[in-house]
N, C-alpha and C positions, 0 to 999 in steps of 0.2 A: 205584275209581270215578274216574271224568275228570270235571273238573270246570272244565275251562278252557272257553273263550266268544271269541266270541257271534253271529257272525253266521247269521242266520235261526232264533235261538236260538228257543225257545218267545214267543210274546207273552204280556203282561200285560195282566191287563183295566184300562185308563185310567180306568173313569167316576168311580172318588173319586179322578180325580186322581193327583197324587207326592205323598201324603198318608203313605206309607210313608218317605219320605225327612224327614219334621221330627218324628218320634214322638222321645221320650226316650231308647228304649233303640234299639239296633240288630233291625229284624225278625229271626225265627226262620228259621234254616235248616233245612228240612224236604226231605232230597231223595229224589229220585224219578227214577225212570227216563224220558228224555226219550221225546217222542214222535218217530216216524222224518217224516220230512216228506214222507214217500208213503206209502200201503198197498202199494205193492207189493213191495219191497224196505227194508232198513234202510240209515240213510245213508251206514254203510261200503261196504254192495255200491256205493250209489249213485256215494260216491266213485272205487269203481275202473269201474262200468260207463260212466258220462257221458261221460269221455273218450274211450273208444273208440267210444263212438256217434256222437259227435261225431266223431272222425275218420271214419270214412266216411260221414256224411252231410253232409260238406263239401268231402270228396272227391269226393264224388258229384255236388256243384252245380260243382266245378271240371272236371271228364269230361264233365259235360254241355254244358258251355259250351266244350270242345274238341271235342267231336265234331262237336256241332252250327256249331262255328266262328261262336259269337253275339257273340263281342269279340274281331275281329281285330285291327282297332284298336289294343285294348291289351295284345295279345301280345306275348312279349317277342321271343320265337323263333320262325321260320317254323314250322308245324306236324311239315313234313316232315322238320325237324331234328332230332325226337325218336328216332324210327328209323333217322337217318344217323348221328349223333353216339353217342347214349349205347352203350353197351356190358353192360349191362343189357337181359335182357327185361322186357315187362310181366311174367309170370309169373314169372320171380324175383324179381320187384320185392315182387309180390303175397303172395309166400312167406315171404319176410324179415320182414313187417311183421303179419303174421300170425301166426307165431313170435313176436315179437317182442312180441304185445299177448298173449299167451299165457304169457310169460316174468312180466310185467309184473302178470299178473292171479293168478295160482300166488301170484309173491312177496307181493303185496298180503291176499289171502286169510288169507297164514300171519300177517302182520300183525297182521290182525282179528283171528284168534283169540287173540290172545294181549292183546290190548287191552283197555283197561279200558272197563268199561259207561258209557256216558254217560249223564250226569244232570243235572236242572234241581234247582231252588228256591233255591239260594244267590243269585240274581240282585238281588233287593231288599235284602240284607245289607252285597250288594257296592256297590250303588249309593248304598245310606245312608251309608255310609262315604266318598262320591266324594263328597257332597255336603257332609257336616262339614268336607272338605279344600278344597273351593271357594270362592273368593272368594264371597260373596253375591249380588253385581251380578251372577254369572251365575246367568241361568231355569233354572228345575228341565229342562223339554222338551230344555235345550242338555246337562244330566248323562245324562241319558236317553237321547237320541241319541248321543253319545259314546262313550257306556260300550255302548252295543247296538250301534252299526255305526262310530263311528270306531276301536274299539280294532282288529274284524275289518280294516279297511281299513289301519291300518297293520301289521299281522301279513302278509299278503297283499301290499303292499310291501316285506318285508323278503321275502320268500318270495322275489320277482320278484326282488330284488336279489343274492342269495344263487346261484339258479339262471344268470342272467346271468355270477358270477363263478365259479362252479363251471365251466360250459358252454366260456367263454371260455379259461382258463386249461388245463380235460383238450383242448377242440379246438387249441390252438396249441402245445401236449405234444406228440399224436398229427401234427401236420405237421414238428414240429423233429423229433423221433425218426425216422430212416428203418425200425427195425425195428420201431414201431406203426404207422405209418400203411402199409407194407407188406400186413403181417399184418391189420389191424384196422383203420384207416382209409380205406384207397383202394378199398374196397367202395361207400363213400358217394359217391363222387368218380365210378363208372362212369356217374352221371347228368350229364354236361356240361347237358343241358336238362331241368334240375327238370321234374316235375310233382306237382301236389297229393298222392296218395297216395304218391309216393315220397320224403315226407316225412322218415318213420322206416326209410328202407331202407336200415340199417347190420348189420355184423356183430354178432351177438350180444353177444358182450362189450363192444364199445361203447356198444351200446343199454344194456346194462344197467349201464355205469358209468355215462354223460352223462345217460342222463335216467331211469329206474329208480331207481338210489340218489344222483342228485343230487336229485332232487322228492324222496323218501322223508326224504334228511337234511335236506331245506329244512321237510317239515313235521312235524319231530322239533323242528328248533331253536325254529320260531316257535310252537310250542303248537296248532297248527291243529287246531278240532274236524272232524267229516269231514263238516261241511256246507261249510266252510273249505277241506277238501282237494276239495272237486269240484269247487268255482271256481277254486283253483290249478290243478289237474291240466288239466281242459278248456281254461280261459283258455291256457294256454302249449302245450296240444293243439293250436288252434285257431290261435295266432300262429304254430307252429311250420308246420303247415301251409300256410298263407297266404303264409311265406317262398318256401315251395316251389312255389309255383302256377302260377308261370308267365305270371302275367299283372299286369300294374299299373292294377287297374279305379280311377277316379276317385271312385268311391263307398264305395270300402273302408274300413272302419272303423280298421281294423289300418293301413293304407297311411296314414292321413291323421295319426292320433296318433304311430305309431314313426317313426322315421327307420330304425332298423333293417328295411325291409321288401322285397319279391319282389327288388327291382332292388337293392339293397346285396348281398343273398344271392346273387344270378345272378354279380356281379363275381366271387364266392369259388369259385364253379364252375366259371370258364372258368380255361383254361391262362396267361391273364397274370397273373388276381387271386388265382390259388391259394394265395398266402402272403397275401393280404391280408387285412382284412374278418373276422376268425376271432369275431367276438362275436355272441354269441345267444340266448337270440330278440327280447330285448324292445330293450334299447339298445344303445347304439354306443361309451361312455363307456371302456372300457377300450384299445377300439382305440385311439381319440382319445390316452389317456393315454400308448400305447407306441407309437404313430406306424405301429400298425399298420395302419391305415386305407389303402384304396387312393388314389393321390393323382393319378390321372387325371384329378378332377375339380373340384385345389383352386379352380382360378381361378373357376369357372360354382358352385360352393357357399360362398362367399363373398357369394353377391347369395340362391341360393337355399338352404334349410335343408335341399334333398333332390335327387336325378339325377332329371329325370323320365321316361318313359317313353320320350317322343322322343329328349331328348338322350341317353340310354343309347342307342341305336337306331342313332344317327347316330354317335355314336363307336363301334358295332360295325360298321358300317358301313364306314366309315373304315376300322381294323384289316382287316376283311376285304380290300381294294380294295388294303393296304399288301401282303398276305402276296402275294395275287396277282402282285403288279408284281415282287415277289423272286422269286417261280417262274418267270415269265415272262424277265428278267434271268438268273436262272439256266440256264434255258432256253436263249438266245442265247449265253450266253458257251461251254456243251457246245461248241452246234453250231460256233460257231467254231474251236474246237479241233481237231475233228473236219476240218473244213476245211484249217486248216495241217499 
């Protein structure tokens, strides 16, 4: 039986109070099989189906705001660069990432079955015990709240942290190694101009090392109940996505907290930034630490904490008008030859 905690754990009825928390002896642990937090499903399916709904239904608000071209604005890439550049169809794109949540849902399954049954009623045991260790000065409401959603909130920061160094360290592998990234990486890379569902559009084995059994180990280590793993799992669905979008909307949630976001990621896909930038999805801290960061933009991220849409824009800009003028130079110098 699983009996790790807590967030969205069952509620307890408050009206007498934290009055279980000053009794003499410690409450009875009486457990019981938890309720699933929907009737339609248990919360393991929940945990592996969330994410992928989430992915295509976020995919699906990023395609519609491509199609319809509703934020030009904050595109990153002209539209028409998606079918010039990347080397990638939609439909293998489509293919990969469909396998791919297939692979993802199989492994997750065999998981569950073998998992232990989740259970309630230790919860009051556990908290009487958090309150004999507390200072007094601190309110019963502040053991309560802590012990029911500050433990989940730091388990789910280690989760994020863990993923980030997992991620970081097999993607900057796969770019030093010329025989992975060959084989197994440079499938990711046919997308010079992300888009939102081209997300997760790696070779299989990739997929299933970076993010399959990096999440899988991230919530092995932090004890994750599986109302725990469908916040991790979605959450980093969700960001990883948003990396990929294509767009740097002002309103984004994801864009306004990371720094790691669309326009850090877009650097790592073009042919300058392709050694740079390798950390993902959530921070930046690793790059920072090994200088792997792209450095196109020390002087303008010194005043700002991020590239913003423009100025990424303008300095692709720029680069473009550069490569030109060497075709053009090159150009002239043939035909002169040709001339003598």
């Amino acid at each position: 039986m699983s009996v790790n905690g807590t967030l969205f754990e069952q509620s307890f009825n408050l009206k007498g109070g934290y009055d279980y928390m000053h009794t003499v002896s410690a409450p009875e642990i009486k457990l019981t099989p938890r309720e699933d937090l929907t009737s339609y499903c248990s919360d393991g399916i929940l945990a592996l189906a969330a994410p992928v709904i989430a992915y295509w239904a976020q995919s699906a608000f990023f395609h519609i705001i491509d199609v319809f071209h509703l934020a030009e604005k904050y595109r990153i890439h002209p539209s028409e660069e998606i079918e010039k550049r990347n080397r990638a169809t939609r439909l293998q794109v489509l293919r990969e990432v469909i396998f791919q949540h297939i692979v993802q849902t199989v492994v997750g399954l065999i998981f569950l079955k073998f998992a232990d049954e989740s259970v309630t009623g230790f919860e009051q045991n556990e908290m009487w015990h958090w309150r004999q260790q507390a200072p007094g000065f601190i309110p019963d409401a502040a053991v309560y709240y802590a012990y029911m959603y500050g433990v989940s909130l730091i388990k789910l920061s280690l989760g994020f942290l863990f993923i980030d160094t997992w991620q970081y360290f097999w993607h900057r592998v796969m770019h030093l190694s010329p025989f992975m990234y060959k084989y197994f990486h440079s499938i990711h890379h046919e997308l010079y101009v992300p888009y939102a569902y081209g997300a997760l559009f790696n070779n299989p084995v990739e997929g299933f090392i970076l993010d399959t059994l990096g999440t899988g180990i991230a919530m092995f280590l932090t004890g994750l109940t599986h109302r725990e793993e469908a916040v991790l799992f979605t959450f980093a669905t969700m960001k990883t996505i948003d990396d990929h979008c294509g767009y740097a909307l002002p309103f984004d949630p994801f864009q306004i907290v990371f720094p790691n976001n669309a326009v850090y990621h877009d650097i790592h896909h073009q042919q300058f930034g392709l050694k740079t930038n390798f950390a993902q999805p959530f921070f930046t801290f690793w790059d920072n630490l090994f200088g792997t960061n792209f450095k196109g933009f020390e002087e303008y991220q010194k005043k700002q904490r991020r590239v913003t849409i423009d100025k990424y824009k303008e300095f692709l800009a720029k680069r473009e008008a550069e490569k030109l003028e060497k075709i053009k130079n090159f150009s002239k110098k043939n035909e002169n030859k040709k001339e003598k």
